[in-house]
C-alpha positions as CSV (number, residue, x, y, z in Angstrom):
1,X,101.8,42.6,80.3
2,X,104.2,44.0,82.8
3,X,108.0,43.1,80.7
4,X,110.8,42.8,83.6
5,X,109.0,42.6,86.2
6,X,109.1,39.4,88.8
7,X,105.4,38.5,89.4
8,X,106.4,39.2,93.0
9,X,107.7,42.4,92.2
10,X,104.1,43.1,90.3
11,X,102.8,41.6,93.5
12,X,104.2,44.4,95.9
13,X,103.5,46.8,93.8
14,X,99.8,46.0,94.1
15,X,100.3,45.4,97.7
16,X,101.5,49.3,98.1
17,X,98.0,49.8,96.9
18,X,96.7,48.9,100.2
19,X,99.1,50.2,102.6
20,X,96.9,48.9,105.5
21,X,96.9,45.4,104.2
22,X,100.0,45.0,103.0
23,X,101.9,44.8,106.5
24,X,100.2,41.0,106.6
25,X,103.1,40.6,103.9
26,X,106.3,40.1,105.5
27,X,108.4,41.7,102.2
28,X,111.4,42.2,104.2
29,X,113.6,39.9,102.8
30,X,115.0,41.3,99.0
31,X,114.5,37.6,98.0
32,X,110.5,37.4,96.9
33,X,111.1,34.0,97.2
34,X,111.2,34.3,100.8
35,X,108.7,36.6,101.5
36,X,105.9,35.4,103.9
37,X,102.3,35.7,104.3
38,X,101.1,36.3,108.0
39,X,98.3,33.7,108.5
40,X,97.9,33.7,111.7
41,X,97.0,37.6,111.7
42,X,95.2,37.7,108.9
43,X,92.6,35.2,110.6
44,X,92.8,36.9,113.9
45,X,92.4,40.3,112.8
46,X,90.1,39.8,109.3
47,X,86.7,40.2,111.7
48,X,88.0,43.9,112.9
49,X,88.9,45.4,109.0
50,X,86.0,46.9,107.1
51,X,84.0,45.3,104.6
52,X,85.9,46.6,102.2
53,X,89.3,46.0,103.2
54,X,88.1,42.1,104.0
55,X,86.9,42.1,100.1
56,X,90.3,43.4,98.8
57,X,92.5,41.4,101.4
58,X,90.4,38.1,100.0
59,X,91.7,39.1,96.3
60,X,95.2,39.7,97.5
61,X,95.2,36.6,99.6
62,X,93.4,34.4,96.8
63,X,96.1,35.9,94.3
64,X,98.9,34.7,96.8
65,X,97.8,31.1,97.4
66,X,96.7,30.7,94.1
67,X,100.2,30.8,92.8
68,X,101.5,28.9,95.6
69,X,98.9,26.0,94.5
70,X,97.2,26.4,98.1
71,X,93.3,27.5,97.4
72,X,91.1,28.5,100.1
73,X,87.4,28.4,100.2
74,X,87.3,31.5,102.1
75,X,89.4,33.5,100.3
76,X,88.6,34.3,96.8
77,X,88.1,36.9,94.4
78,X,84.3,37.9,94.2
79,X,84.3,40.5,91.9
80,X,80.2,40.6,92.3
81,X,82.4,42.4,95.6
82,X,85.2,43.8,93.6
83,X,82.4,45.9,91.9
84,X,81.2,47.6,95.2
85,X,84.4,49.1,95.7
86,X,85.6,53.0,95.4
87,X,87.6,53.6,92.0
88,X,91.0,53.7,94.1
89,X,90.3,50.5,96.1
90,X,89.1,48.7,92.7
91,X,91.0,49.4,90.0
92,X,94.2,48.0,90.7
93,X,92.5,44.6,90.7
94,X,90.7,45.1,87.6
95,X,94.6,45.9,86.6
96,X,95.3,42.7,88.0
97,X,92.4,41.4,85.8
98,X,93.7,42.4,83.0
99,X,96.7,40.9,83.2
100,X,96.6,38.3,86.0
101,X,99.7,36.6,87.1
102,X,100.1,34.0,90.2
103,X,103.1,34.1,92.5
């Protein structure tokens, strides 16, 4: 387990994993609390990413509305998916895995 850190902090930091993903996170503000998820791009621009990046931006966005008590049928983790991934692009969701935590 990550001691000290905020789950949103543990959040970014697995966001920064994905720089290409992580600008549908509006992080701006230094309170977590107020961050934002982008919806509306997310579901215009999900069709144009690659396979992979939609498989890893369904675990980040399934992680994010989880803790927000908000679930969404077509984002979830699939880790059938996960599995098909490149070492870089998987393993900081089998991190996750390890030691989930929900926003």
């Amino acid at each position: 387990m990550s001691e000290g850190k905020t789950n949103k902090a543990r959040f970014s930091e697995l966001l920064d994993n994905y720089p290409r993903l992580a600008g549908y996170w509006d992080r701006s503000n230094p309170n977590p609390r107020e961050w934002e998820m982008n919806v509306d791009c997310i579901t215009l621009e999900r069709s144009r990413l690659s396979n992979r990046e939609r498989v890893v931006l369904d675990c980040l966005v399934s992680i994010w509305w989880a803790g927000l008590r908000k679930g969404n049928e077509q984002y979830r983790i699939d880790f059938t998916d996960v599995a098909t991934l490149s070492y870089d692009m998987r393993q900081p969701l089998l991190d996750w895995l390890a030691d989930p935590y929900w926003l």
